[in-house]
C-alpha positions as CSV (number, residue, x, y, z in Angstrom):
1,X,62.6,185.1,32.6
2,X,63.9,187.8,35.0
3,X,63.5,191.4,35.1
4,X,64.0,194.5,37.8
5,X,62.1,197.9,37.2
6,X,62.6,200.6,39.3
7,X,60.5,203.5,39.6
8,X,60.7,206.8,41.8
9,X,57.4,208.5,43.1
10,X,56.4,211.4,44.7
11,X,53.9,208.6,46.8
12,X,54.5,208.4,50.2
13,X,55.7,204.6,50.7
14,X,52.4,203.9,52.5
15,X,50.0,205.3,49.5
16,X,52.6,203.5,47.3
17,X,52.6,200.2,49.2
18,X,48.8,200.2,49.5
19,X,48.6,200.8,45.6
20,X,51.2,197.9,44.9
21,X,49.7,195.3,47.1
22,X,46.4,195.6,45.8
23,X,46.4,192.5,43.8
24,X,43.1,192.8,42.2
25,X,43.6,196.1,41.0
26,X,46.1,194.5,38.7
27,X,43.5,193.3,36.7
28,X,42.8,196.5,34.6
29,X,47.0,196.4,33.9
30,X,47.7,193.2,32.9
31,X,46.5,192.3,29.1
32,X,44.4,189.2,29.1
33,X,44.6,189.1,33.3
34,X,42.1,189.1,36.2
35,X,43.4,188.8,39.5
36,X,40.9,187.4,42.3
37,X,41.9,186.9,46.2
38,X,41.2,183.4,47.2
39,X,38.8,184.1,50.1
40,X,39.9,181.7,52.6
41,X,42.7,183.6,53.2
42,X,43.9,186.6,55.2
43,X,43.6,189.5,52.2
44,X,47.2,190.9,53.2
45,X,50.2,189.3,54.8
46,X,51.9,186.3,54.7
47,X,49.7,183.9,53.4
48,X,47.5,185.1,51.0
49,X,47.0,184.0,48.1
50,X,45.2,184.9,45.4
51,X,45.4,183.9,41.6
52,X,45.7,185.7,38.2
53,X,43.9,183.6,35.7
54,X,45.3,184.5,31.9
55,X,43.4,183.8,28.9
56,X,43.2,184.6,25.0
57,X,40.1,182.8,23.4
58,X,40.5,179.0,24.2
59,X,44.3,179.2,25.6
60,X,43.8,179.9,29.5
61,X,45.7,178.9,32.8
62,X,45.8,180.0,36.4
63,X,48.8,181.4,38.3
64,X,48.0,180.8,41.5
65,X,50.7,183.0,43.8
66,X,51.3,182.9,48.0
67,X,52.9,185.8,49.7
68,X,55.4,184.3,51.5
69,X,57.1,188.0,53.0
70,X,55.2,190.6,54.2
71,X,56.7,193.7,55.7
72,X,55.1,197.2,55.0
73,X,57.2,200.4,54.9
74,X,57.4,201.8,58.4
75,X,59.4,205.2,59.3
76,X,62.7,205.1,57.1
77,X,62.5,201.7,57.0
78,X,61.7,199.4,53.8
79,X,58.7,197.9,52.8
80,X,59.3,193.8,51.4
81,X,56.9,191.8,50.1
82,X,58.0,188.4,48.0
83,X,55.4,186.5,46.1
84,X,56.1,183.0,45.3
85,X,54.1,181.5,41.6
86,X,52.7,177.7,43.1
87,X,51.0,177.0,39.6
88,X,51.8,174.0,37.3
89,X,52.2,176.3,34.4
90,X,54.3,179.5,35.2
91,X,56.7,179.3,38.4
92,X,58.9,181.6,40.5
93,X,58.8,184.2,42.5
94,X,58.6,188.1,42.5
95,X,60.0,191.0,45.3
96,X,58.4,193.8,45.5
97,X,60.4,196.7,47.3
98,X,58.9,200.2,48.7
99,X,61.8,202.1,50.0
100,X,61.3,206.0,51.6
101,X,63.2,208.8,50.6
102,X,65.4,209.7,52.9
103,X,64.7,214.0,52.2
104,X,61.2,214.4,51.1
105,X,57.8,212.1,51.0
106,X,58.6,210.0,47.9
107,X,59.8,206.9,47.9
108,X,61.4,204.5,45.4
109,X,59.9,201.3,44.6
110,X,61.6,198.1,42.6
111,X,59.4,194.6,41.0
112,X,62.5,191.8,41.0
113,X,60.7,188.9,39.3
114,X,62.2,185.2,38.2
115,X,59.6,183.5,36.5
116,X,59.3,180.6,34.0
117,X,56.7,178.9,31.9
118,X,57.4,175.5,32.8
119,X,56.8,173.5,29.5
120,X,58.5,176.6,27.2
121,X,62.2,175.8,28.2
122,X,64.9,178.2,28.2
123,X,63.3,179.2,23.9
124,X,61.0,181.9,25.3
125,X,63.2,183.1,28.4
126,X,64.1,186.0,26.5
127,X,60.8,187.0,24.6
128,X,58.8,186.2,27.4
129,X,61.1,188.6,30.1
130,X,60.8,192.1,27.7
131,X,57.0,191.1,27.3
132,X,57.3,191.2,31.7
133,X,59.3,194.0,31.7
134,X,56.7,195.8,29.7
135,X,54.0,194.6,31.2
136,X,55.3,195.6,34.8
137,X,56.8,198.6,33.8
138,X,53.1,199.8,32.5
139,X,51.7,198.5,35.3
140,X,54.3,200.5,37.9
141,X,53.8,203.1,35.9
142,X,50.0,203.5,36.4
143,X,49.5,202.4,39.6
144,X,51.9,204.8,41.1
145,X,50.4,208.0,39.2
């Protein structure tokens, strides 16, 4: 699957970063989803890692994810962060971009995602990237009220 959103807020890109980046509070976005920070890593930056663990009754895996890019907004410049999936059943990568407004304190921000279920085959490519697009876009939506 593979989706962009992009979403405009009145956030400054700091506030807007900080809200993005905090991986746990994507638990209370993401149906079925809790997100947890493995601990023996740094909580931001390159190299953390933390895992979202998905699970309806008897049906769960873990999508374990490394950040791999870390560059916070700064001035007029860009924030990047990239997120590559390491688990055995869904794999890819996201980009998460936080870019200032040039006039004004807003910012615009934009999820780029590529992902795949490794054992569903190109079937569920399309059904599975408008359920992440929906997903996402609620989630973008609500954490950059």
């Amino acid at each position: 699957m593979s989706f962009e959103i992009t979403r405009r807020t009145s956030l400054s890109a700091r506030e807007a970063w900080d809200r993005l980046t905090d991986w746990e509070a994507h638990t209370k976005l993401i149906p079925f989803t809790t997100v947890a920070m493995d601990g023996s890593r740094p909580p931001v930056g390159v190299g953390s890692m933390f895992v979202a663990r998905t699970s309806m009754g008897p049906v769960a895996f873990d999508d374990p994810m490394e950040v791999t890019h870390w560059q916070p907004p700064e001035g007029d410049q860009a924030g990047i962060c990239r997120i590559v999936k390491r688990g055995t059943v869904v794999v890819g990568w996201a980009v998460l971009t936080v870019t200032p407004d040039v006039v004004g304190d807003g910012c615009t921000v934009t999820w780029l995602e590529q992902a795949d279920v490794k054992k569903a085959g190109p079937l569920l490519r399309g059904p599975n990237a408008l359920v992440g697009k929906a997903v996402f876009s609620r989630l973008l939506r609500t954490l950059l009220r």
